[in-house]
KEZAMI-141615 format. One record per residue (C-alpha): residue in one letter; x, y, z. Coordinates in steps of 0.001 Angstrom, whole numbers, plus 500000, padded with zeros to 6 digits. Example, Ala and Ser with C-alpha at 12.3 -4.5 7.8 and 13.67 -1.06 7.14 Angstrom:
# residues 2
A512300495500507800;S513670498940507140;
***
This chain:
# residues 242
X500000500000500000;X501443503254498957;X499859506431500891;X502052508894499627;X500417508916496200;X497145510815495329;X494473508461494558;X492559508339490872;X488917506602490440;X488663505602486701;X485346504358484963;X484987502341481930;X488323501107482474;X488970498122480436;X489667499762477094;X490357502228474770;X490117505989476400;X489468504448479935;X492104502196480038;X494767504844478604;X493855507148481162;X494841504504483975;X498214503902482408;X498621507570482280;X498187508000485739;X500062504706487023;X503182506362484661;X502839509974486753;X503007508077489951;X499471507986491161;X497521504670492482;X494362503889490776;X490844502480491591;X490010500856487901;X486216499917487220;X484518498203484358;X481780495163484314;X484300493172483715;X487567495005484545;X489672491814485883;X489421490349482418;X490888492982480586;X493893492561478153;X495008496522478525;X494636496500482343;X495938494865485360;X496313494443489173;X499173495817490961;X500653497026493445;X499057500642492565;X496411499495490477;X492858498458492236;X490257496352490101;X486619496710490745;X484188494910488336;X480627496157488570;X477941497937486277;X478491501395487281;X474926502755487097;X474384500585490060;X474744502321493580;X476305498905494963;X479179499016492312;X480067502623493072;X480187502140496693;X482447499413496351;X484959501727494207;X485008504627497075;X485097501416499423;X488150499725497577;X489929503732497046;X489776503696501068;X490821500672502523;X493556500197499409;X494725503639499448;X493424506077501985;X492025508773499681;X490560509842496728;X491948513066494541;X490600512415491429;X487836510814489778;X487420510403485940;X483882509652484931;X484624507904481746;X482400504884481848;X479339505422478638;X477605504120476063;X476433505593472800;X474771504171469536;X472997505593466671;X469651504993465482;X466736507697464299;X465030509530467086;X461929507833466849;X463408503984466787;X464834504583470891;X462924501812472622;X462651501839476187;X465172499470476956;X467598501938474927;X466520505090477088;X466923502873480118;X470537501668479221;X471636505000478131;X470227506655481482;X471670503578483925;X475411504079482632;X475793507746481209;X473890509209484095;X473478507293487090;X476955505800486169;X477785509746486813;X475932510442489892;X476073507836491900;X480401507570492047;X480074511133491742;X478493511614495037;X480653509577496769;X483576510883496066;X482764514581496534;X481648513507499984;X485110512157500679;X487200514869499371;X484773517060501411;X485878515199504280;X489528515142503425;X489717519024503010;X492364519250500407;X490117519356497458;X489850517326494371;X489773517259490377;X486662515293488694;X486896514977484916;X484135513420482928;X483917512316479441;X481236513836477216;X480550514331473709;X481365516994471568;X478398516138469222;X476222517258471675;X476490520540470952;X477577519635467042;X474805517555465605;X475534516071462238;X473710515381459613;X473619511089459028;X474955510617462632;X470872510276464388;X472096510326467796;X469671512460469825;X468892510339472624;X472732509288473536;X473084512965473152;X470189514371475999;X472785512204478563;X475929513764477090;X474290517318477262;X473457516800480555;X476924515491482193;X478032519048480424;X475592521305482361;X475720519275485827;X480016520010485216;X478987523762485341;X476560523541487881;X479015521063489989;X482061523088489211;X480368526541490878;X478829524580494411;X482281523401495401;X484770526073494074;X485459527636497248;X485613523678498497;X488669523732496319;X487133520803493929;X487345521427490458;X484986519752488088;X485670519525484103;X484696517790481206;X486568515955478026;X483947516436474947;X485864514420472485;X485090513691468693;X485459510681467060;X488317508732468561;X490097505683467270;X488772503096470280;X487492499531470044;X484166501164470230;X484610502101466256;X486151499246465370;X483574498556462446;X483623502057461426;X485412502703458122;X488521504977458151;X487252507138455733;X483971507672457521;X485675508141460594;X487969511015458726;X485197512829457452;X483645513447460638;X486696515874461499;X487507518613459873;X491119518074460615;X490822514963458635;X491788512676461390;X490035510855464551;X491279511742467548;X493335509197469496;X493538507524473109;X496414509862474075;X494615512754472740;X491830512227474984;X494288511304477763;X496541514306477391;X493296516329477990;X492309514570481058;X495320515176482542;X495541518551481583;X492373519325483585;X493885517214486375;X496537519463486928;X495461522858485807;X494824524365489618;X492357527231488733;X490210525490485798;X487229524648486890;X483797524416485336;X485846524109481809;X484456521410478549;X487630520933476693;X486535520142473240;X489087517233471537;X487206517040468287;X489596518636465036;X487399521641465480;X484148519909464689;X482231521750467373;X482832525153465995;X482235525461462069;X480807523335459276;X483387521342456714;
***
């Protein structure tokens, strides 16, 4: 057990943005509470020394209690929490089922709240503040054409106005909470999404990476007086038409 590290929380874990974000942190010296359903299995993420493994749907209060719970008895604290965990697919506005709406509220939002809550509590309690970073979507505010994503979207848009709204109740609390709206990014989650396509939905003419994302996150992690800040990471797609 190392108690001389700050502490990092880490959602949607086992892959692609999630899983670069822990390796970024293990590399700057931090420990690291890692949760995904299935978060032991993982091929880009394991156990260690500084490195905690939680499995667990995060949208369930249960799971995120046993995160804070695992932080605390592993490592003491928590500093930082990155709220990375989501799910998004594509379908017209008027094909959402139920069970869709239900999905997409269970991990975008209470996935959010519920770790969310806990951890603000403890770094209340600790007194030295805190940095929470969560992962949006920059086509939130950037609808495109042939991308019919409007009910993923009413979660995304939210997580960006409870950031504001978060970011100005515990300012003088010293916790500063940001967001990460990236673009498309090159993750497993496109894996059956044609380069080309992919390229066109940039108007730099390239997806975004892992360590794009990740540079961002850590950016806000360390940047002492930004708070209530959505860092767009998106080629510019949120600004203009191309």
């Amino acid at each position: 057990m190392s108690i001389d590290r700050k502490v990092a929380l880490v959602t949607g874990a086992s892959q692609g943005i999630g899983a670069g974000v822990v390796k970024a942190f293990v590399e700057r010296g931090f420990n690291v509470v890692a949760n995904s359903r299935k978060v032991t299995t993982s091929a880009e993420v394991a156990a260690s020394d500084h490195v905690a493994l939680v499995d667990g749907d995060i949208g369930q209060p249960a799971t995120a209690a046993r995160v804070v719970e695992t932080a605390l008895s592993r490592f003491r604290s928590i500093d930082i929490l990155v709220n990375n965990a989501g799910i998004f697919f594509t379908k017209p506005f008027t094909a959402y089922t139920a069970e869709d709406i239900r999905s997409l509220v269970s991990t975008n939002l209470e996935g959010f709240l519920y770790l969310t809550q806990l951890a603000v509590k403890q770094m209340l309690a600790q007194g030295t503040g805190g940095s929470i970073v969560t992962i949006t979507a920059a086509l939130a505010r950037n609808p495109i054409r042939g991308v019919p994503a409007t009910v993923p979207m009413i979660t995304k848009g939210g997580l960006e106005t409870v950031t504001l709204q978060l970011a100005m109740e515990y300012a003088k609390d010293g916790i500063r909470v940001n967001a990460v709206a990236p673009g498309v990014v090159d993750t497993p989650l496109h894996r059956n999404t044609p380069r080309d396509v992919m390229e066109g939905l940039s108007p730099m003419g390239r997806p975004s990476t892992v360590k794009d994302i990740t540079d961002a996150v850590l950016y806000l992690t360390d940047a002492a007086t930004v708070t209530g800040q959505t860092l767009y990471v998106d080629g510019g797609a949120h600004f203009g038409r191309w």
